[in-house]
Structures are given as structure tokens and as C-alpha cells.
py3Dmol code that shows the C-alpha trace and the ligand (Angstrom):
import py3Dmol

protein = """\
ATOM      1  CA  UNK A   1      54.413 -34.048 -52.695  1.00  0.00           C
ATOM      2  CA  UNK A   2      55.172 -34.728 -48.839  1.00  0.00           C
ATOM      3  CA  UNK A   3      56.263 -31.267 -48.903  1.00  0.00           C
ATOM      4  CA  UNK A   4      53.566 -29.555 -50.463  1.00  0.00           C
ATOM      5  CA  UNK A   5      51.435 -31.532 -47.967  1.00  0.00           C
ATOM      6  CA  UNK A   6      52.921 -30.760 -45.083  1.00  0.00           C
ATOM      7  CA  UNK A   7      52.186 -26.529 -46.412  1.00  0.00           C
ATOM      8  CA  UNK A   8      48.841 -27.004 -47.043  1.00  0.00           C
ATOM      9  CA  UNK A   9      48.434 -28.704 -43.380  1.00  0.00           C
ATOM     10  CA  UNK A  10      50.435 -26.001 -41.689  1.00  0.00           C
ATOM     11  CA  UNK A  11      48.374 -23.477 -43.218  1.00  0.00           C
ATOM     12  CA  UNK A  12      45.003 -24.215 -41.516  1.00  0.00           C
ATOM     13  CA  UNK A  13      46.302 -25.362 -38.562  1.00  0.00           C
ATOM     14  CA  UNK A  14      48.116 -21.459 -37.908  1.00  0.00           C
ATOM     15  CA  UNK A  15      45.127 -20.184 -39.479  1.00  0.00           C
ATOM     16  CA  UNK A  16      43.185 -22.045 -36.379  1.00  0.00           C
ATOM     17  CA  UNK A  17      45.451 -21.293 -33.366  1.00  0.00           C
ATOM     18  CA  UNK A  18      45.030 -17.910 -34.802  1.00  0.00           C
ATOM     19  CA  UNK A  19      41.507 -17.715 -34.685  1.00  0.00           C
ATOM     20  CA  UNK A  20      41.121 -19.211 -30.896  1.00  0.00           C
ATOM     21  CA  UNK A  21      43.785 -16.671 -30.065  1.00  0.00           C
ATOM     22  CA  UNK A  22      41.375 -13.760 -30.897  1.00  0.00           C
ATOM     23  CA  UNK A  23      38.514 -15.542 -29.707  1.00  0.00           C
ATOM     24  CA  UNK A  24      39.712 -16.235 -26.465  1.00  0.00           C
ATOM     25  CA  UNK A  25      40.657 -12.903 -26.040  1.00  0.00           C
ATOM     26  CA  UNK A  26      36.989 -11.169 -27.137  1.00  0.00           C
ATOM     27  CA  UNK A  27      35.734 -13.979 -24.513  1.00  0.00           C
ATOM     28  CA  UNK A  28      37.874 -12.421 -21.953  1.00  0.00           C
ATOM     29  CA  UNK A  29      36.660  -8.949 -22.428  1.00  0.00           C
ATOM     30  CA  UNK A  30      32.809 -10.247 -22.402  1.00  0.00           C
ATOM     31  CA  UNK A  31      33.543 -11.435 -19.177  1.00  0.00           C
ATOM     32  CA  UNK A  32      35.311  -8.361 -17.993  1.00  0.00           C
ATOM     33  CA  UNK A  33      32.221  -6.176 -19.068  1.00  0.00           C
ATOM     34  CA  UNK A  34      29.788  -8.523 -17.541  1.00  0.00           C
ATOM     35  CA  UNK A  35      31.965  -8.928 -14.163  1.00  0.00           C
ATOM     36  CA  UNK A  36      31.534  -4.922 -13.932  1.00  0.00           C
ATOM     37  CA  UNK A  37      27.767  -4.856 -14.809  1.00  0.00           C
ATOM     38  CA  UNK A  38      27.286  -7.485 -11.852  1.00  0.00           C
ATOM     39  CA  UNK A  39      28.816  -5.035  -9.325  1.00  0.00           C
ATOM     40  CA  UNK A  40      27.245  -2.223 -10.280  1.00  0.00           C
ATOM     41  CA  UNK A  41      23.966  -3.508 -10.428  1.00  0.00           C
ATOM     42  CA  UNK A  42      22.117  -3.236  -7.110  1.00  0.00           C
ATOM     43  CA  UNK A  43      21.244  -6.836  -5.077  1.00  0.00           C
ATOM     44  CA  UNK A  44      17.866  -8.259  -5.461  1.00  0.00           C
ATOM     45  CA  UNK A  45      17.070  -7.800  -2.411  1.00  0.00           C
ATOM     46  CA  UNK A  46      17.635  -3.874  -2.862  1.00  0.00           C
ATOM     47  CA  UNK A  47      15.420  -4.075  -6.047  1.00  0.00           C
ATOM     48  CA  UNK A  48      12.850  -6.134  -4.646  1.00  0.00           C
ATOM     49  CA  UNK A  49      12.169  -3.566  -1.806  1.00  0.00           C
ATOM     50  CA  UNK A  50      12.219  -0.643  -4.007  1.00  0.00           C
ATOM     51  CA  UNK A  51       9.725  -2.132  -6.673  1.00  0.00           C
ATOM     52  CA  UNK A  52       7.850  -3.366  -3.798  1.00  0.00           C
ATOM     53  CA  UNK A  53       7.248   0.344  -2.154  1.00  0.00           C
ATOM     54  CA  UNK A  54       6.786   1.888  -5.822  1.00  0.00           C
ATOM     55  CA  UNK A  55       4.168  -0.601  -6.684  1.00  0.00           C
ATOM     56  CA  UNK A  56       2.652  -1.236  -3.822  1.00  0.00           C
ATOM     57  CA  UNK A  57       3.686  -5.084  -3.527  1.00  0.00           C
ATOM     58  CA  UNK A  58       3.166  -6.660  -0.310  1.00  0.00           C
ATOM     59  CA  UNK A  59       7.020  -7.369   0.830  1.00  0.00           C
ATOM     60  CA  UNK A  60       5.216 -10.939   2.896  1.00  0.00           C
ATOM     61  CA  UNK A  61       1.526 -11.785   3.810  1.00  0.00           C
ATOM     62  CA  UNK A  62       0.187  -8.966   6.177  1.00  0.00           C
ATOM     63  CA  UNK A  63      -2.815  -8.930   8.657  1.00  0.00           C
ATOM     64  CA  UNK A  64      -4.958  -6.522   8.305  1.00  0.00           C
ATOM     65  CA  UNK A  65      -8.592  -5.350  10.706  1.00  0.00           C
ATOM     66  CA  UNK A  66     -10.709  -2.573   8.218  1.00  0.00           C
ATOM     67  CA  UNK A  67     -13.621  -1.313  10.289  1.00  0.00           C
ATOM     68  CA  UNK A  68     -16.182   0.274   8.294  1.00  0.00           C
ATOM     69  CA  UNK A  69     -17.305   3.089  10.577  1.00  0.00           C
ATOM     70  CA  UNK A  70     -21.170   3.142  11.912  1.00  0.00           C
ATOM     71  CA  UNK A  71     -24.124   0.723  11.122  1.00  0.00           C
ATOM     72  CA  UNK A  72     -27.868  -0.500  11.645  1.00  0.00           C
ATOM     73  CA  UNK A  73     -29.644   2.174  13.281  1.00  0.00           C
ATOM     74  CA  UNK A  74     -26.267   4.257  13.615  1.00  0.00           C
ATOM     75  CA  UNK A  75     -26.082   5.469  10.090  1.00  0.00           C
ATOM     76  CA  UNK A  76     -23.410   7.812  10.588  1.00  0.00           C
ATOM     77  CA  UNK A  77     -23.578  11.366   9.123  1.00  0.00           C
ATOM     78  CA  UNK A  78     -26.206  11.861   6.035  1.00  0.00           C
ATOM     79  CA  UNK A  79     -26.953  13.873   3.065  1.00  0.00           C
ATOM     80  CA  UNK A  80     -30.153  13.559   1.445  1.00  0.00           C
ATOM     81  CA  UNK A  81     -30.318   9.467   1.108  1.00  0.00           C
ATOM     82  CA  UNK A  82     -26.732   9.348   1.899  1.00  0.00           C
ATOM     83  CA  UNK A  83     -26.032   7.744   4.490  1.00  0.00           C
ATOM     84  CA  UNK A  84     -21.790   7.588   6.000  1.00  0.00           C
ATOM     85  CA  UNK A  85     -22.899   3.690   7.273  1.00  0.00           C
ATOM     86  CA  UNK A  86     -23.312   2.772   3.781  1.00  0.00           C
ATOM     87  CA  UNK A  87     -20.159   4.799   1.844  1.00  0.00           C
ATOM     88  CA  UNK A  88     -18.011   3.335   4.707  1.00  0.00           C
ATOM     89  CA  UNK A  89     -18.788  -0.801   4.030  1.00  0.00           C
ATOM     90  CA  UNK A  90     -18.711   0.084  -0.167  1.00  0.00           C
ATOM     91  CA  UNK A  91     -14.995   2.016   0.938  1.00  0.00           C
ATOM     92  CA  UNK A  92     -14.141  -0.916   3.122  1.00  0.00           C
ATOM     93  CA  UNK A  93     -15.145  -3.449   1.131  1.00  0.00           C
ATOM     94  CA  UNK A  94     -12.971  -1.939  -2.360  1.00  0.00           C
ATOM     95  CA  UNK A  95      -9.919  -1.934   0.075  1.00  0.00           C
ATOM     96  CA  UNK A  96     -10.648  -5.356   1.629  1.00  0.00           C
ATOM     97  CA  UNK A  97     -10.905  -7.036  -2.065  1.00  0.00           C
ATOM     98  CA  UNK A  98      -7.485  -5.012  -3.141  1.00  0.00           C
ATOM     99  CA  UNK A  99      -5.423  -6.325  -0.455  1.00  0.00           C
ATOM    100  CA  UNK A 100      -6.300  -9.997  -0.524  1.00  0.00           C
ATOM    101  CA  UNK A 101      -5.796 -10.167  -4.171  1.00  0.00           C
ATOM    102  CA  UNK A 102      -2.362  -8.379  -2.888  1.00  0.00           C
ATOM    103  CA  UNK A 103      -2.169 -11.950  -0.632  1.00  0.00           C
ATOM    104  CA  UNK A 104      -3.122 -10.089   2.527  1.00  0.00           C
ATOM    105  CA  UNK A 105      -5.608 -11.119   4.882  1.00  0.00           C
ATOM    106  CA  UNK A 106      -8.442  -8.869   5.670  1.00  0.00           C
ATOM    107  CA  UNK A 107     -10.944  -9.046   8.863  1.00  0.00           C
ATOM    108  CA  UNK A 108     -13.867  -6.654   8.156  1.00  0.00           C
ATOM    109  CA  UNK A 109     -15.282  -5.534  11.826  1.00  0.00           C
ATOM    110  CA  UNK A 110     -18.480  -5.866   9.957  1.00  0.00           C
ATOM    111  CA  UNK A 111     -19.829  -6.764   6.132  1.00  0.00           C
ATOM    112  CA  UNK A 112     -23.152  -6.187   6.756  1.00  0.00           C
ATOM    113  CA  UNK A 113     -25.617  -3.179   7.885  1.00  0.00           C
ATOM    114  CA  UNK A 114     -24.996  -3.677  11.460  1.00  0.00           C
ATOM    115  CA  UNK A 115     -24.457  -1.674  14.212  1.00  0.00           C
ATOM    116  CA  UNK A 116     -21.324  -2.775  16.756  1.00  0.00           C
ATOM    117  CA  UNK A 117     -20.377  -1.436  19.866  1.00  0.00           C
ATOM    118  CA  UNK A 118     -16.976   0.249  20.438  1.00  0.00           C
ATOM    119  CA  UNK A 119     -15.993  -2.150  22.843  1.00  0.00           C
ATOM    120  CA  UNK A 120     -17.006  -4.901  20.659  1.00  0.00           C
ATOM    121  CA  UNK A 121     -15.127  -2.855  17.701  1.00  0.00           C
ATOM    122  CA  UNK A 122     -11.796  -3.056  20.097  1.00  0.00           C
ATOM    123  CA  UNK A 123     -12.328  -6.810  20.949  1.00  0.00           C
ATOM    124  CA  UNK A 124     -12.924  -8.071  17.207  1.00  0.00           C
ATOM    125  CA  UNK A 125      -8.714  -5.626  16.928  1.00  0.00           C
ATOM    126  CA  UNK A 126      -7.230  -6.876  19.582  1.00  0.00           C
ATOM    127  CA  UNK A 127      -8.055 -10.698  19.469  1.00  0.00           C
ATOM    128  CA  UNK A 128      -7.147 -10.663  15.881  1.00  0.00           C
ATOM    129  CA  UNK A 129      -3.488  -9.641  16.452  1.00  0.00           C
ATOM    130  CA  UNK A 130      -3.072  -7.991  12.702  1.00  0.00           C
ATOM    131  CA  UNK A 131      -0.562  -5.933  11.918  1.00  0.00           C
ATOM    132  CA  UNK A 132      -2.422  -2.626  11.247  1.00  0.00           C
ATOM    133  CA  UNK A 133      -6.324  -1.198  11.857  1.00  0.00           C
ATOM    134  CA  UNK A 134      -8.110   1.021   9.793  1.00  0.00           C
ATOM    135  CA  UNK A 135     -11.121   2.697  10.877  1.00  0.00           C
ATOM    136  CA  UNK A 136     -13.418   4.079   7.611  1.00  0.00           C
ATOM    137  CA  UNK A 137     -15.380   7.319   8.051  1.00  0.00           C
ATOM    138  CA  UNK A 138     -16.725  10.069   6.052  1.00  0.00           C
ATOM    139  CA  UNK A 139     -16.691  13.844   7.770  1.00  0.00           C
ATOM    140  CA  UNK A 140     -19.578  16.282   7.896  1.00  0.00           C
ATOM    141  CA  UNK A 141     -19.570  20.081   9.047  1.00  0.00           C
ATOM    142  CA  UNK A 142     -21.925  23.259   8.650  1.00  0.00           C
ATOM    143  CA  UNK A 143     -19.135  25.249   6.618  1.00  0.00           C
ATOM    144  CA  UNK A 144     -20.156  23.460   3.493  1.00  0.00           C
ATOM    145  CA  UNK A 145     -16.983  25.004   2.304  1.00  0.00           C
ATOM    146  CA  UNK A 146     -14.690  22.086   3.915  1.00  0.00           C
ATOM    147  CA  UNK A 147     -13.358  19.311   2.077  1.00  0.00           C
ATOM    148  CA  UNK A 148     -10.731  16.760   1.652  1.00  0.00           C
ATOM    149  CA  UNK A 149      -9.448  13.440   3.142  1.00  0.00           C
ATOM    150  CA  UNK A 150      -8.009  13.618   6.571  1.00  0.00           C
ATOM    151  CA  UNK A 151      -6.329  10.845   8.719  1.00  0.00           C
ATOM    152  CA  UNK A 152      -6.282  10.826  12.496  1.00  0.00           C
ATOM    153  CA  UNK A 153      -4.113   9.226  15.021  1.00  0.00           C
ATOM    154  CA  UNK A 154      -4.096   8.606  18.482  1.00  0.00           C
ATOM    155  CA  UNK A 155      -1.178   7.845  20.687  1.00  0.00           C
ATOM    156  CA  UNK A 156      -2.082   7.246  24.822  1.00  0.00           C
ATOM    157  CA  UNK A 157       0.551   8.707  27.021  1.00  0.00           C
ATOM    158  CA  UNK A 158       2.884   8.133  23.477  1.00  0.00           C
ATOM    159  CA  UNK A 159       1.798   4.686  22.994  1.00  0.00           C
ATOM    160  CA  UNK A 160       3.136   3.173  19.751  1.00  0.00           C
ATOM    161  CA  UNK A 161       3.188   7.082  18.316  1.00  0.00           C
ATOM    162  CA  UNK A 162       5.824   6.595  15.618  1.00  0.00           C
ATOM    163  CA  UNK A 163       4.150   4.297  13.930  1.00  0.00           C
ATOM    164  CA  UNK A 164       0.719   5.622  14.551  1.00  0.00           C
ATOM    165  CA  UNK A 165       2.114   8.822  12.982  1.00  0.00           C
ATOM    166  CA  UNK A 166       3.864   6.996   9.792  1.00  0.00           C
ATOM    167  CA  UNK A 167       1.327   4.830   8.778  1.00  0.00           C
ATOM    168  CA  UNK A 168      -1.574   7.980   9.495  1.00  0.00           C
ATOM    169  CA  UNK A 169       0.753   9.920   6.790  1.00  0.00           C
ATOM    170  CA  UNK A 170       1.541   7.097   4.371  1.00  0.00           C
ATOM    171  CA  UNK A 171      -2.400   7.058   4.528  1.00  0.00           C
ATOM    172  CA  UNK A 172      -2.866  10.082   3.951  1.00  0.00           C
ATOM    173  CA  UNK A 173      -0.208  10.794   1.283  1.00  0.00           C
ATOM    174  CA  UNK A 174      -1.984   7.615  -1.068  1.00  0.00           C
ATOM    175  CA  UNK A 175      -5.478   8.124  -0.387  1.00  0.00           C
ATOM    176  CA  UNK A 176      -5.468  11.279  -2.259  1.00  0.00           C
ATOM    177  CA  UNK A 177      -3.182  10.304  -5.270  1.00  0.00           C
ATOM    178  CA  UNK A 178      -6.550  10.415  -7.803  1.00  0.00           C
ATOM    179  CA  UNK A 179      -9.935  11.954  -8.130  1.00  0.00           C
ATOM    180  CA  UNK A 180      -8.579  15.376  -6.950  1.00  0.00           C
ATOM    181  CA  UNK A 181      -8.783  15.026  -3.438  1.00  0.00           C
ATOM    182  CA  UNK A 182      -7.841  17.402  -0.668  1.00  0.00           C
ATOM    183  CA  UNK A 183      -5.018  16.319   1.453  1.00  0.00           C
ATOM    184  CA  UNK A 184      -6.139  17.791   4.703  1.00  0.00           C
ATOM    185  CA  UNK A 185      -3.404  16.193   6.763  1.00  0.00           C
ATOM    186  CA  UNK A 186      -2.796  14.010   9.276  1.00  0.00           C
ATOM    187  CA  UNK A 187      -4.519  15.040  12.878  1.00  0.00           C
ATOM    188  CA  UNK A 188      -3.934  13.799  16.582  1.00  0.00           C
ATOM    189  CA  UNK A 189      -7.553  13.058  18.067  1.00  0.00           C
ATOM    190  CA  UNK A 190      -8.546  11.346  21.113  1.00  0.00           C
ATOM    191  CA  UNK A 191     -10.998   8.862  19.624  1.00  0.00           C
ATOM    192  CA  UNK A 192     -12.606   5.848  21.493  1.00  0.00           C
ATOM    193  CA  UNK A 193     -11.617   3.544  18.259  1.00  0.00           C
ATOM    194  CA  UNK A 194      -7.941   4.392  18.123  1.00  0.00           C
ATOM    195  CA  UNK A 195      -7.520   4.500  21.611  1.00  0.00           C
ATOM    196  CA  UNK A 196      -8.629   0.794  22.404  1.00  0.00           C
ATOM    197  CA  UNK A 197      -6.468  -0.670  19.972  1.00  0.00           C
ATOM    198  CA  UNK A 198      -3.661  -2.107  21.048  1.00  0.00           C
ATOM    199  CA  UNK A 199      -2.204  -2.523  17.303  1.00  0.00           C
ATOM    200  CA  UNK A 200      -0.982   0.706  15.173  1.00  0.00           C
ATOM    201  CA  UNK A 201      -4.766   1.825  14.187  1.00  0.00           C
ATOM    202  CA  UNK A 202      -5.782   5.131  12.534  1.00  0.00           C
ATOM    203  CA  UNK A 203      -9.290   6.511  11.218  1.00  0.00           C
ATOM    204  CA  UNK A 204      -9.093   8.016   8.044  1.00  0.00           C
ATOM    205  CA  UNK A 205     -12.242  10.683   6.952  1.00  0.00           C
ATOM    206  CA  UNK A 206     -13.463   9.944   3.493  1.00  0.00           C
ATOM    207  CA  UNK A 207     -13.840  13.288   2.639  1.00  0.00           C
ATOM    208  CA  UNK A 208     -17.465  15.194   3.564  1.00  0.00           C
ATOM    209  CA  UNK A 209     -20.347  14.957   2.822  1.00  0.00           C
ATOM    210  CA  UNK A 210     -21.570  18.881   3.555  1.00  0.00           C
ATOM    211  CA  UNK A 211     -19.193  19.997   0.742  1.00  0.00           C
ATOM    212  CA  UNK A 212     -20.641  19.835  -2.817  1.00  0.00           C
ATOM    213  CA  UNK A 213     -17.816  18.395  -4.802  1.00  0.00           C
ATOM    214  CA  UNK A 214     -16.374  15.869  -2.465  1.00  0.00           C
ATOM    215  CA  UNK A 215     -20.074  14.729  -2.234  1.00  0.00           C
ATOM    216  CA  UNK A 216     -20.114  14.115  -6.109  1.00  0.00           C
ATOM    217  CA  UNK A 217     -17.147  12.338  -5.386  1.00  0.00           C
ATOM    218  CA  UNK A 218     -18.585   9.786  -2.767  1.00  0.00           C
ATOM    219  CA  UNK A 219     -21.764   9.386  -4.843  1.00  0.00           C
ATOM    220  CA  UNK A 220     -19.129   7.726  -7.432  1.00  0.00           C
ATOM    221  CA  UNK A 221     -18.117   3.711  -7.518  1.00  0.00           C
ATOM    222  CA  UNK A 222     -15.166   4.589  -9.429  1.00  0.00           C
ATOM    223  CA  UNK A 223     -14.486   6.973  -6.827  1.00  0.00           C
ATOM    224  CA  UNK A 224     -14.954   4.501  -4.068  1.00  0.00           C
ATOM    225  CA  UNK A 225     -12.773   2.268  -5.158  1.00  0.00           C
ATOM    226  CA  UNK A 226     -10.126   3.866  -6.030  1.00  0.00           C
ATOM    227  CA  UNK A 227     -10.278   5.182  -2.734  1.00  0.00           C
ATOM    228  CA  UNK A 228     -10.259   2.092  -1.292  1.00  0.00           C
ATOM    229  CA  UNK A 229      -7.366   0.861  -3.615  1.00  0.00           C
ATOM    230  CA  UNK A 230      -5.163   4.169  -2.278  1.00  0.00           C
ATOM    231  CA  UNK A 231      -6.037   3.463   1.341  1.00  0.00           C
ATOM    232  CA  UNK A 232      -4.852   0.200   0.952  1.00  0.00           C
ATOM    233  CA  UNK A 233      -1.722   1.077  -0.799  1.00  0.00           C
ATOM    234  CA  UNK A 234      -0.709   3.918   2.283  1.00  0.00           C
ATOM    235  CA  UNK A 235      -0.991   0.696   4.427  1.00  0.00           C
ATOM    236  CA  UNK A 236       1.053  -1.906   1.927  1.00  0.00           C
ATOM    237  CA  UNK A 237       3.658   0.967   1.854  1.00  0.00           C
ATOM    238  CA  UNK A 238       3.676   1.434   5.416  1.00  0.00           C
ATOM    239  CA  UNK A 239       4.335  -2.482   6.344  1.00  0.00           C
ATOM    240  CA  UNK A 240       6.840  -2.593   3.744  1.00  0.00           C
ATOM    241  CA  UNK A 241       8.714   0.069   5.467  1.00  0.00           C
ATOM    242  CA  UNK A 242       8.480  -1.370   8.603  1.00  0.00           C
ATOM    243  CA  UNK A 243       9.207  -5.004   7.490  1.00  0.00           C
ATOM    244  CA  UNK A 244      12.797  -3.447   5.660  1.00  0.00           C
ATOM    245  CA  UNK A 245      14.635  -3.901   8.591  1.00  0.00           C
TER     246      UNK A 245
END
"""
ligand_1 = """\
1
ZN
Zn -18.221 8.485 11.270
"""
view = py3Dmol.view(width=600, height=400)
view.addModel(protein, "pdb")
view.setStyle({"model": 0}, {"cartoon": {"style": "trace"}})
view.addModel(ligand_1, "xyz")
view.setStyle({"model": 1}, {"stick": {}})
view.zoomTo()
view.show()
């Protein structure tokens, strides 16, 4: 009986160092695989950054002075009943509402009909000390033939021109991602607006309003806001970029 006893006791007991023996071992090679995954995986901080430009994700809060071009009695080019002063604040406005749901902060040089001076335009930049300015415009010419977005820079005796000239083309690049836009480029022009700000500023041309179909397009909310949406993601992208390093 002790005998037997003893058997029946051993049994389980190999049986069990048995089982923890290949256990152990599977364990081993989990870790193994998952040790190698870890290292090949990219950091967070690497993923982070790279969602954050492919989305559009602010990488921290930004500043950010939108200046919807024209005003009051300055209504800005015109087609029939519409008027630039008016496309500019709707544009302005769609942008200003995308980034501070993005967790920016927006300063609109105006939010109202209102004519301001360019002087008062370059105070309202320069006192707020934001990262970037953005000055909204729509184009006219007589060749109704012209269309398309453009964005122009301006650089004083090649003040600030790198990053005049990157966030004028990351700009550009977004603000014609839908609605089958023209990408005219980016342009250096010697303009009052650009010239007095003393933060990386460019004015981007909403398209114009002497050629038919971008005209259908500006007569459009959808349109509009989307455009304002793409404008703001060209800046997002471009303060990412610089905020990487
Ligand atoms: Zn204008």
C-alpha cells in the first residue's frame, strides 16, 4: 500500500514539474518576441509628431493673429453683391473656429464690418506676440480667365525669409487640398501688411472673384469653410514643424 502510494504521488508531481518546464519556456519566448517588437517600434515621441503633422494636431497651444482683409466703407474687390470685405470675415471666421477647437488661440484683427487702418492692422500683430499672421484676401483681375489660390510673402532686406517662405508654402500646399482649387503658388510681394509684421505673416488670395468658377466657389459655405479649415491646417503643420526641434 505505502508503495503503491508513493507511485501514484510521484506520478503527478513529474507530471507537474513537467508542465512548468514547458511553460516556463513558452513564457520565455513571449518575452523574447515582445522584447523585439519594443525595439522596433518607433518612440512615442516619433509617433506623436508624425500623427500630429498627418492630422493636423496642434503639437502645444499656438498663438495665432487672422486678419480678415478690408472692411466698412473699404469693401475690397466686388462682383455683383459680392463684396471681398465680407468673403474675407466668413473665411476668417471658419479658420478662427477650427483652430480653437484645435486648442489654439485666435485674435481676429476684426469680427465685425469695420474698416482698420494698416498701421492699426500692424499694432493689433505686433502687440499680440503670436506665433504666426495670416492676412485673408480674395484676388480680382480683367483676364476673367485667372484663377486659383495664391499665397504671398514678404521678407525686408531677408527678414525672417525661411520661415516666411515655409509657412507661405505649407499654406499654400493645404488650402487647395478640396473643392478643386488652383494652386497658383507661393509669390514674394512687397505688401504694407506683411511688411509691418514683425512675426512670420503671409496673405493668402482666396481665389478671384473675376473668374467664373472660383466665383461659384466663394459663393459656397461649404466652400468657405473648408477653406478656412485648410488654411488653418498649412499653419498647424507649419508650427509643428517648427516646434520639432
Ligand atoms: Zn484684398
Amino acid at each position: 500500500m505505502r508503495i503503491n502510494g508513493r507511485k501514484s504521488f510521484m506520478f503527478p508531481c513529474v507530471f507537474f514539474v513537467l508542465l512548468m518546464l514547458i511553460f516556463s519556456k513558452s513564457m520565455k519566448i513571449l518575452n523574447v518576441n515582445n522584447s523585439i517588437n519594443m525595439m522596433a517600434a518607433p518612440s512615442t515621441k516619433e509617433i506623436d509628431e508624425q500623427d500630429a503633422y498627418n492630422k493636423h494636431i496642434p503639437l502645444k497651444k499656438y498663438y495665432i493673429v487672422i486678419d480678415p482683409g478690408h472692411g466698412g466703407i473699404d469693401k475690397g474687390t466686388s462682383y455683383g453683391n459680392m463684396y471681398e470685405k465680407n468673403l474675407t470675415l466668413k473665411i476668417a471666421r471658419y479658420a478662427a473656429s477650427y483652430l480653437k477647437n484645435k486648442g489654439s488661440v485666435v485674435f481676429l484683427t476684426r469680427n465685425e464690418d469695420k474698416l482698420l487702418g494698416l498701421d492699426e492692422i500692424g499694432d493689433k500683430v505686433n502687440s499680440s506676440y503670436a506665433d504666426v499672421f495670416v492676412s485673408i484676401h480674395v484676388n480680382s483681375l480683367n483676364d476673367k480667365s485667372f484663377g486659383g489660390i495664391t499665397t504671398l510673402y514678404y521678407d525686408a532686406n531677408g527678414y525672417q525669409k525661411d520661415e516666411r517662405i515655409k509657412l507661405a508654402k505649407a499654406i499654400e500646399k493645404e488650402s487647395v487640398k478640396n473643392d478643386n482649387w488652383e494652386n497658383r503658388g507661393i509669390k514674394r510681394q512687397n505688401l504694407a501688411v506683411l511688411r509691418y509684421s514683425k512675426i512670420p505673416g503671409v496673405l493668402v488670395e482666396c481665389g478671384f472673384i473675376t473668374n467664373p468658377q472660383d466665383r461659384i466657389r466663394l459663393s459656397n459655405e461649404d466652400v468657405l469653410k473648408k477653406l478656412g479649415q485648410n488654411i488653418s491646417n498649412g499653419i498647424i503643420d507649419y508650427l509643428n514643424e517648427n516646434n520639432k526641434k
